[in-house]
C-alpha positions as a Python dict, from the first residue, in 0.01 Angstrom:
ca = {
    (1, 'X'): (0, 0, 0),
    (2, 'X'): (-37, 268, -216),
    (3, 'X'): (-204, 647, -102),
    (4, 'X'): (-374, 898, -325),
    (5, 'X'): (-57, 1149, -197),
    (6, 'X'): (198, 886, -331),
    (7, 'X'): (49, 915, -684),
    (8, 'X'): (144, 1283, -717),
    (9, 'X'): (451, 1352, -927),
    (10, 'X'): (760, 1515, -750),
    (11, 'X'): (884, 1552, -438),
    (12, 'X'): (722, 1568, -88),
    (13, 'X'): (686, 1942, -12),
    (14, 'X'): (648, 2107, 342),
    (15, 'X'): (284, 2279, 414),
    (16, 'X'): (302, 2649, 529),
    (17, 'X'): (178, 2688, 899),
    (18, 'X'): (256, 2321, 992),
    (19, 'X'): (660, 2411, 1065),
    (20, 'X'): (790, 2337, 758),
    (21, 'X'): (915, 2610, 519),
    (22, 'X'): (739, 2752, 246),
    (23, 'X'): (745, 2523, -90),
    (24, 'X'): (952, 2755, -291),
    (25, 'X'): (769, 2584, -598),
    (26, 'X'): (432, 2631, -524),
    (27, 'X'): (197, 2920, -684),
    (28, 'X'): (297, 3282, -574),
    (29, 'X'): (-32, 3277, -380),
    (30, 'X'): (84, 3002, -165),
    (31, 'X'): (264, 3087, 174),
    (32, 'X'): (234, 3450, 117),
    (33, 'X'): (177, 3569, 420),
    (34, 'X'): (504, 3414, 551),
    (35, 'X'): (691, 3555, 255),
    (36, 'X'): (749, 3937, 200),
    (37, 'X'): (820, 3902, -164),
    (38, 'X'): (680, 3615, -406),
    (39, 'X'): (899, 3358, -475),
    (40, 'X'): (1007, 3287, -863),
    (41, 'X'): (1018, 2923, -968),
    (42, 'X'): (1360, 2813, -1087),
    (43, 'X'): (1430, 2879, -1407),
    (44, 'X'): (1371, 2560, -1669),
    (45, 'X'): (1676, 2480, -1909),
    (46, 'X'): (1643, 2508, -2258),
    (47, 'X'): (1394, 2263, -2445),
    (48, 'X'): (1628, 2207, -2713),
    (49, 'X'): (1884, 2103, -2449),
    (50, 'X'): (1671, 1823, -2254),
    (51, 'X'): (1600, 1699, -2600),
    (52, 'X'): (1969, 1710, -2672),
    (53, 'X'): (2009, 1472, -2381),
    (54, 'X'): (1753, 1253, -2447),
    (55, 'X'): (1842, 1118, -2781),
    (56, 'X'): (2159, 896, -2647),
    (57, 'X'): (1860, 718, -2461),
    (58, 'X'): (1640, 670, -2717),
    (59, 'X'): (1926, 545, -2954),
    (60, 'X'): (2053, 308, -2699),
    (61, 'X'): (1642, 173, -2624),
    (62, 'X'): (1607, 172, -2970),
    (63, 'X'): (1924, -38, -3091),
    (64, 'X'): (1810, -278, -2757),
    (65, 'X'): (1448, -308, -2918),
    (66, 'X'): (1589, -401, -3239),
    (67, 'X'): (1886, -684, -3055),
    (68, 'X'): (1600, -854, -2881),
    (69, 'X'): (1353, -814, -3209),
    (70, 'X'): (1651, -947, -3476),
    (71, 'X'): (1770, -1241, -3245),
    (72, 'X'): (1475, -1485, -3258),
    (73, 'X'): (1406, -1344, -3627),
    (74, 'X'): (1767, -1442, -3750),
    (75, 'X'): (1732, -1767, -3594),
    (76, 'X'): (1424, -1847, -3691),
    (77, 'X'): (1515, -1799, -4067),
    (78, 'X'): (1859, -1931, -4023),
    (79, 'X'): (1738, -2229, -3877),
    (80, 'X'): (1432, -2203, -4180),
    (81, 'X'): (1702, -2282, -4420),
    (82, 'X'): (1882, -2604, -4213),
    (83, 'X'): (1582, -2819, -4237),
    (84, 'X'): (1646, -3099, -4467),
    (85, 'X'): (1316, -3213, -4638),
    (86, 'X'): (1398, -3485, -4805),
    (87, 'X'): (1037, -3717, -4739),
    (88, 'X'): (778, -3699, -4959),
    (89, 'X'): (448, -3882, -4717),
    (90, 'X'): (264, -3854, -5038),
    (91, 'X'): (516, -4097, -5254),
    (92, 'X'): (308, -4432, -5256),
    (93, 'X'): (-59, -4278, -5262),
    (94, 'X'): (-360, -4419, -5129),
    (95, 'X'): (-300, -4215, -4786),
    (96, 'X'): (-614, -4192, -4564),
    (97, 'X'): (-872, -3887, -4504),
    (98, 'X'): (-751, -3620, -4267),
    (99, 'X'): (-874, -3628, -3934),
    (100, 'X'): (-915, -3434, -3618),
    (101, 'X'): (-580, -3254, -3452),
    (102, 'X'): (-229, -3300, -3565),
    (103, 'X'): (-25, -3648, -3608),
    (104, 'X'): (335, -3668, -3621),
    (105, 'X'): (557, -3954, -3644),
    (106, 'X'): (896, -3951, -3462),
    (107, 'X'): (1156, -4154, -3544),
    (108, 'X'): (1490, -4222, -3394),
    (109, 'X'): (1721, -4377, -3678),
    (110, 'X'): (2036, -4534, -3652),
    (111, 'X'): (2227, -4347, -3887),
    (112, 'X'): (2592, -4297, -3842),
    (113, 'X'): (2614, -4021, -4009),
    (114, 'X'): (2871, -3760, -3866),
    (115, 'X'): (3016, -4030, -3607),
    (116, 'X'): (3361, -4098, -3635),
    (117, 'X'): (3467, -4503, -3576),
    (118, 'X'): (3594, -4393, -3289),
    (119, 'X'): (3301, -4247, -3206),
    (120, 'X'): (3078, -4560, -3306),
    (121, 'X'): (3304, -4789, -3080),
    (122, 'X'): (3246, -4511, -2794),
    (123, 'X'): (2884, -4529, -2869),
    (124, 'X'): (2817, -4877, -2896),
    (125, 'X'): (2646, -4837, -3181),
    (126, 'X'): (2779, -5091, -3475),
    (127, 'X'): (2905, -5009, -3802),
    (128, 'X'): (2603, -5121, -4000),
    (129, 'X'): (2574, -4838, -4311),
    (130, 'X'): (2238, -4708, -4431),
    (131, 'X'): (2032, -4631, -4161),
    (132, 'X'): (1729, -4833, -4012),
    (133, 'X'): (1488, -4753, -3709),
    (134, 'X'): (1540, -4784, -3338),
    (135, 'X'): (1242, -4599, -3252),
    (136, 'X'): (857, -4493, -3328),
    (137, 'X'): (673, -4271, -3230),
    (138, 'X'): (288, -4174, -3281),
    (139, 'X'): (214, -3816, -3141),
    (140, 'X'): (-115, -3649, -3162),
    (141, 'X'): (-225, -3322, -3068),
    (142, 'X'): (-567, -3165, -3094),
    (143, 'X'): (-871, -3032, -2888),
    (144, 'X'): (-826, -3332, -2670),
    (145, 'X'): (-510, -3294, -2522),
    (146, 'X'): (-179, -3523, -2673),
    (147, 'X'): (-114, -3852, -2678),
    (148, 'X'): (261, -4001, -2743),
    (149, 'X'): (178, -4366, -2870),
    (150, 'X'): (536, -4604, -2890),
    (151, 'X'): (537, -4821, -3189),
    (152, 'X'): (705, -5117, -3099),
    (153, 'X'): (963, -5163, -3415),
    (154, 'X'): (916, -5546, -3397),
    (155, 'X'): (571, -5485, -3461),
    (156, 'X'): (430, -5793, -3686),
    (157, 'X'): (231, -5570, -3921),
    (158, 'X'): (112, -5574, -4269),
    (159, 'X'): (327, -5377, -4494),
    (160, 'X'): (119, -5280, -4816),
    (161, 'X'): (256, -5325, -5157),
    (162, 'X'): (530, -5078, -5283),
    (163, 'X'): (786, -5080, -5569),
    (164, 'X'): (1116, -5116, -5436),
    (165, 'X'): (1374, -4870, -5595),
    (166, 'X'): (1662, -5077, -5604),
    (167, 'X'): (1525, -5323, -5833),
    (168, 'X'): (1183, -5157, -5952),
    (169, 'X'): (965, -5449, -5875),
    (170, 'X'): (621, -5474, -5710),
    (171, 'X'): (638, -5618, -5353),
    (172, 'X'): (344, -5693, -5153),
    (173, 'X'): (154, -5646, -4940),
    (174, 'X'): (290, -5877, -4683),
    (175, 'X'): (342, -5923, -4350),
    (176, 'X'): (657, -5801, -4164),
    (177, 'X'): (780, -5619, -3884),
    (178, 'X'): (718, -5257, -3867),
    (179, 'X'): (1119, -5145, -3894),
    (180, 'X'): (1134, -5365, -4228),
    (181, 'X'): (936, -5070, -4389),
    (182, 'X'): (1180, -4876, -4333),
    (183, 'X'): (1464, -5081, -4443),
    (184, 'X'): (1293, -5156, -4779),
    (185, 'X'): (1145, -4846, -4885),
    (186, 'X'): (1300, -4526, -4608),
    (187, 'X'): (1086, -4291, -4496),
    (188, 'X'): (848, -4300, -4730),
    (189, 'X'): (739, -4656, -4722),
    (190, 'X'): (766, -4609, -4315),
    (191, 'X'): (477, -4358, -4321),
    (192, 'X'): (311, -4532, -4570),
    (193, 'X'): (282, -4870, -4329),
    (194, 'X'): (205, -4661, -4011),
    (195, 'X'): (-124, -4498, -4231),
    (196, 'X'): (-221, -4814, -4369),
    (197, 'X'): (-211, -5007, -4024),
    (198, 'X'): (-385, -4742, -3818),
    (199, 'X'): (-619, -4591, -4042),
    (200, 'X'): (-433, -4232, -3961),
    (201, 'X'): (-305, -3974, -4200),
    (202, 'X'): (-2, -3859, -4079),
    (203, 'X'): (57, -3486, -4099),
    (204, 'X'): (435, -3493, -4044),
    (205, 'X'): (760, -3698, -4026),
    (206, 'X'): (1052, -3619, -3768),
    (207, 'X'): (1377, -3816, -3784),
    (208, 'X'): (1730, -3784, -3614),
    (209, 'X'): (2014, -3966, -3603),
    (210, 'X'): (2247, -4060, -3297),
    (211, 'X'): (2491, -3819, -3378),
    (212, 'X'): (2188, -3544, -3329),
    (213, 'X'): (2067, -3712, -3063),
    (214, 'X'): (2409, -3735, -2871),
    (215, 'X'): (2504, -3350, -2979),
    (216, 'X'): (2180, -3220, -2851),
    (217, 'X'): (2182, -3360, -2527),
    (218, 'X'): (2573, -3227, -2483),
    (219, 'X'): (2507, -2890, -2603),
    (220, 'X'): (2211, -2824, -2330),
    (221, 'X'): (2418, -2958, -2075),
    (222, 'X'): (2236, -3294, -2037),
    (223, 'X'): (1898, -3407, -1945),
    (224, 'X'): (1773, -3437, -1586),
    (225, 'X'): (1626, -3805, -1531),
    (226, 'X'): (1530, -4043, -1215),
    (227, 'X'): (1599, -4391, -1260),
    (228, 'X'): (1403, -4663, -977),
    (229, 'X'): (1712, -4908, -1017),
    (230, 'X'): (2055, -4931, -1186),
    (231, 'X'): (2076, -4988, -1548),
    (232, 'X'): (2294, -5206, -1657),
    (233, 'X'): (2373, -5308, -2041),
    (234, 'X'): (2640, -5452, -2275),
    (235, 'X'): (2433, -5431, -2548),
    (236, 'X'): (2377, -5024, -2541),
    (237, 'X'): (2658, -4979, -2286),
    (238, 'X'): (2431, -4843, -2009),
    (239, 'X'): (2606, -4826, -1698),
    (240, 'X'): (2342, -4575, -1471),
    (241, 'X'): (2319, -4596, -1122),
    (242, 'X'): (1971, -4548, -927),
    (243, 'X'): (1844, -4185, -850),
    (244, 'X'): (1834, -3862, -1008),
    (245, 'X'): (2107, -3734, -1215),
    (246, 'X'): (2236, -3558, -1536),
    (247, 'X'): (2309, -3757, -1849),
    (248, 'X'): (2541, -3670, -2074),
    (249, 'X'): (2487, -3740, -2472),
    (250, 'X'): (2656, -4047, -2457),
    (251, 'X'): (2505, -4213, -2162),
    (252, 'X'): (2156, -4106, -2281),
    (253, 'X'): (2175, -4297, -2595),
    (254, 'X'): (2282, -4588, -2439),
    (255, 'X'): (1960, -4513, -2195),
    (256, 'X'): (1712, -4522, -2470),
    (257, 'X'): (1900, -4781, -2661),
    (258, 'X'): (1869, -5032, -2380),
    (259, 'X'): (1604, -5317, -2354),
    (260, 'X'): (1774, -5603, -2224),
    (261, 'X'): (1706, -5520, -1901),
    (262, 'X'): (1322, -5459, -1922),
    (263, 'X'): (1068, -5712, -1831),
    (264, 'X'): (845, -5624, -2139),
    (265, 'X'): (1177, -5573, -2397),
    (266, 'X'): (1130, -5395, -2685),
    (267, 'X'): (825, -5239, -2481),
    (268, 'X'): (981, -5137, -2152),
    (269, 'X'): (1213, -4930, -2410),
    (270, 'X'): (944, -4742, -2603),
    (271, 'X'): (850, -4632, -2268),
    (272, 'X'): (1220, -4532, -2184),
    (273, 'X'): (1235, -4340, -2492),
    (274, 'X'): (905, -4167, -2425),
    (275, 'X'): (997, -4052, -2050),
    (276, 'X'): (1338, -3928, -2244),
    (277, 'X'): (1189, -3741, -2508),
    (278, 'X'): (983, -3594, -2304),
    (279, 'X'): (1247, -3496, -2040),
    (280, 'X'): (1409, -3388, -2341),
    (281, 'X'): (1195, -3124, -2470),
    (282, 'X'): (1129, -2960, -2129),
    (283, 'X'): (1533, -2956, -2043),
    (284, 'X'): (1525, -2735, -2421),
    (285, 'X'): (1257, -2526, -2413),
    (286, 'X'): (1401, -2372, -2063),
    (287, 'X'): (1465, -1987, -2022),
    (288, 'X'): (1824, -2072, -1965),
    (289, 'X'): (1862, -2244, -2336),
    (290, 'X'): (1583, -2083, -2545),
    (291, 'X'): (1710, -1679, -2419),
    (292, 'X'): (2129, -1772, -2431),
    (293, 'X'): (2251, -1797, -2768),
    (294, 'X'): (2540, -1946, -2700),
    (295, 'X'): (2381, -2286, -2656),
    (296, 'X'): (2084, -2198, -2859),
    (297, 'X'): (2276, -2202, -3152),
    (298, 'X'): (2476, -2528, -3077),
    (299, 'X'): (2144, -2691, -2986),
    (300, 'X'): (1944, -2574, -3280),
    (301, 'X'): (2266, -2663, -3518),
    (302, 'X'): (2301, -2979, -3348),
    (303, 'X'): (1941, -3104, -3405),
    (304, 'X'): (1935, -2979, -3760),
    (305, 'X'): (2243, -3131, -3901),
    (306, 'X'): (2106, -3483, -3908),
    (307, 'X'): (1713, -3371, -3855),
    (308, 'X'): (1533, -3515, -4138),
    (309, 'X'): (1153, -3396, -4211),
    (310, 'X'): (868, -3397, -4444),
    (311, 'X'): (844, -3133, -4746),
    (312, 'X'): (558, -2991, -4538),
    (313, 'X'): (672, -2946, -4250),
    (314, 'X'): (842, -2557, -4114),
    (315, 'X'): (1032, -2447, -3855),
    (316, 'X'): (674, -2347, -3699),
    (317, 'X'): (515, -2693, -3716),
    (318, 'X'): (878, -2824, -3539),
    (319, 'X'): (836, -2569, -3297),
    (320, 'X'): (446, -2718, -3252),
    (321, 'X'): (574, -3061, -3231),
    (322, 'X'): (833, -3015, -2955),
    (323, 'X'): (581, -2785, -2777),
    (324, 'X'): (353, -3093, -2813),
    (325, 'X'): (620, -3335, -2666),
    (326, 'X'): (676, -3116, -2373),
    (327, 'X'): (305, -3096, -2288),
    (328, 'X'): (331, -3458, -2181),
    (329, 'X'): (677, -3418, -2001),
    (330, 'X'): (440, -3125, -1791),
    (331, 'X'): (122, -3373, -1705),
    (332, 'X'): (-57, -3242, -1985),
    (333, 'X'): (-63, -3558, -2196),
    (334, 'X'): (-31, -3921, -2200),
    (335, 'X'): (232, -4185, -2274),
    (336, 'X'): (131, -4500, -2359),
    (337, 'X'): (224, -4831, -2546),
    (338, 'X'): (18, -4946, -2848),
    (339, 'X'): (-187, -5213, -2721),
    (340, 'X'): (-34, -5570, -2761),
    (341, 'X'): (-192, -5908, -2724),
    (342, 'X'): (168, -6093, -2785),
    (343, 'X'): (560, -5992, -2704),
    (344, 'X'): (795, -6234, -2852),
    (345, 'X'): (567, -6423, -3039),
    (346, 'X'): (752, -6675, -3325),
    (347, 'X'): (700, -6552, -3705),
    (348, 'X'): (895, -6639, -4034),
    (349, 'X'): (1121, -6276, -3911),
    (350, 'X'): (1199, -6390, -3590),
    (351, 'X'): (1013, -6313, -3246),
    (352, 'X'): (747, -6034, -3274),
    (353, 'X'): (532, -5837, -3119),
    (354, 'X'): (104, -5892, -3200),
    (355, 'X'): (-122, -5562, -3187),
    (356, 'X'): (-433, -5632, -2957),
    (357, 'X'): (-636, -5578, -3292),
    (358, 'X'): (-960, -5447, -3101),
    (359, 'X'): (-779, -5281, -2862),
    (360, 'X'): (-607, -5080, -3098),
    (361, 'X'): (-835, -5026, -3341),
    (362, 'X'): (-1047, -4853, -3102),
    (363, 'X'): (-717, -4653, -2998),
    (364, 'X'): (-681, -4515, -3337),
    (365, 'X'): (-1057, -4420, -3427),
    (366, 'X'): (-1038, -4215, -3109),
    (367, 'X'): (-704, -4082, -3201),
    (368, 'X'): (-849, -3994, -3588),
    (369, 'X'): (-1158, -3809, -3404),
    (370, 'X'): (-960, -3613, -3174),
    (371, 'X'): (-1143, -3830, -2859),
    (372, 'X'): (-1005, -3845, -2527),
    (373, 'X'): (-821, -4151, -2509),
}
């Protein structure tokens, strides 16, 4: 606890009388009756010398300042320049009216881009070319709080009509599963699908590849997750014990990859990949990666090198979206499945998965008027 006498500048002086000497600092008045002579007060150094001596401080506080002020600013526009926006959301038209808050749409592709077949044989992954969907993701943010909505890629949805730019005919509209959107018409068509089946204009479009998604996770030092029973799969090659523990780049691919061990499928992985993301995002925007460049850099160069976005979209709204994402990871949002009345369900594609078409309608309208869901 502090006392008025600790606020006073300088030393702690003796008081005349009390058997202490005389403060040889004090005013000449002060103690004279003990003195015979007044004391002088030392004399000062020259101002130009103190000066002198404080400029290698200044310099030194000043070059610090700058560090600390250059560092984020460098990145920031360094990492401005790596962001490859190659999707155009406007391409097919017809989008719907804005709405309340923010809505991005995250996808995970499959792209091999920048894996070796070494690599690919490590990764389980396949040597299919091109690049299709393994995962979707509807996240809003607004007044409300955020919501991170899994779209099921077997999703038996209506895909509206579109000229396909390999041939340059008309297709459509027709019904389909929700990752044939992407296979037919990228990105673009992808978006398009998502507005047209949920009524919601989508603000921006997020996609990486597994050689991102791998090289992120590695250059954090893995992500932090607790599994409630070993994971086990051929198909992804998952091989995960039960408990908490760090996964490395590889193993947390094959974590999100997996679904032949859930009860719901395709489901129990959207929910996977959501507890991951999120997980993710907190594990990245940590002190100990955000303030230490040397896996800063890595991470940001990792993510960017196969990050694909909408013209739109800046380093600022990426920055907002990951924010966003780790919102949810903190209890500040919610994780959910679109709302299904059918898994597995027989169609002229192959087993499906059937939107509860109330359910989700009302979902969406709450979602396009920034309502708590």
């Amino acid at each position: 606890m502090r006392t008025h006498g600790a606020e006073r500048a300088g030393p702690v002086r003796s008081v005349p009388g009390a058997g202490g000497r005389p403060d040889p600092y004090g005013p000449p008045w002060r103690g004279a009756e003990e003195r015979s002579t007044p004391l002088r007060p030392p004399p000062r150094r020259p101002r130009s010398r103190r000066r002198k001596r404080r400029r290698p401080v200044r310099r030194l506080l000043l070059v610090l300042l700058a560090v600390l002020l250059a560092t984020p600013l460098s990145t920031y526009a360094w990492a401005e320049t790596r962001l490859n926006r190659d999707v155009d959301l406007g391409a097919y038209g017809h989008r719907p009216p804005p709405g309340e808050g923010t809505n991005y749409l995250i996808v995970g592709s499959d792209s091999r881009e920048g894996l070796t077949p070494g690599q690919q044989k490590d990764l389980h992954t396949g040597g299919a070319s091109g690049r299709r969907t393994d995962s979707m993701i509807l996240l809003h943010t607004g007044a409300s709080g955020t919501t991170m909505v899994s779209l099921p890629r077997d999703s038996w949805v209506t895909i509206p009509s579109y000229v396909r730019p390999s041939t340059g005919k008309r297709w459509g509209p027709a019904k389909n599963k929700l990752n044939a959107a992407f296979a037919d018409g990228g990105p673009e068509l992808l978006a398009r699908t998502v507005e047209y089946n949920t009524g919601l204009r989508l603000d921006h479009y997020a996609e990486i590849g597994f050689a991102g998604f791998v090289n992120i996770v590695d250059s954090i030092g893995g992500v932090r997750m607790c599994l409630d029973r070993d994971i086990r799969d051929e198909k992804s090659g998952a091989d995960l014990k039960k408990g908490c523990q760090t996964l490395d780049g590889t193993q947390s691919l094959a974590f999100v990859r997996q679904r032949h061990q859930e009860a719901d499928g395709d489901l129990g992985r959207t929910l996977n990949q959501q507890k991951f993301l999120s997980a993710l995002a907190h594990q990245a925007a940590t002190a100990d990666t955000v303030l230490n460049p040397a896996t800063l850099y890595p991470a940001l160069s990792a993510g960017l090198d196969t990050l694909v976005v909408d013209r739109g979209m800046g380093l600022r709204d990426l920055v907002s979206m990951v924010r966003a994402v780790q919102d949810v990871s903190g209890g500040k949002g919610k994780r959910i499945n679109v709302p299904v009345s059918g898994v597995g369900i027989p169609t002229p594609k192959g087993s499906a998965v059937r939107w509860d078409e109330e359910k989700s309608r009302r979902l969406f309208e709450r979602l396009r008027y920034d309502r708590p869901v």
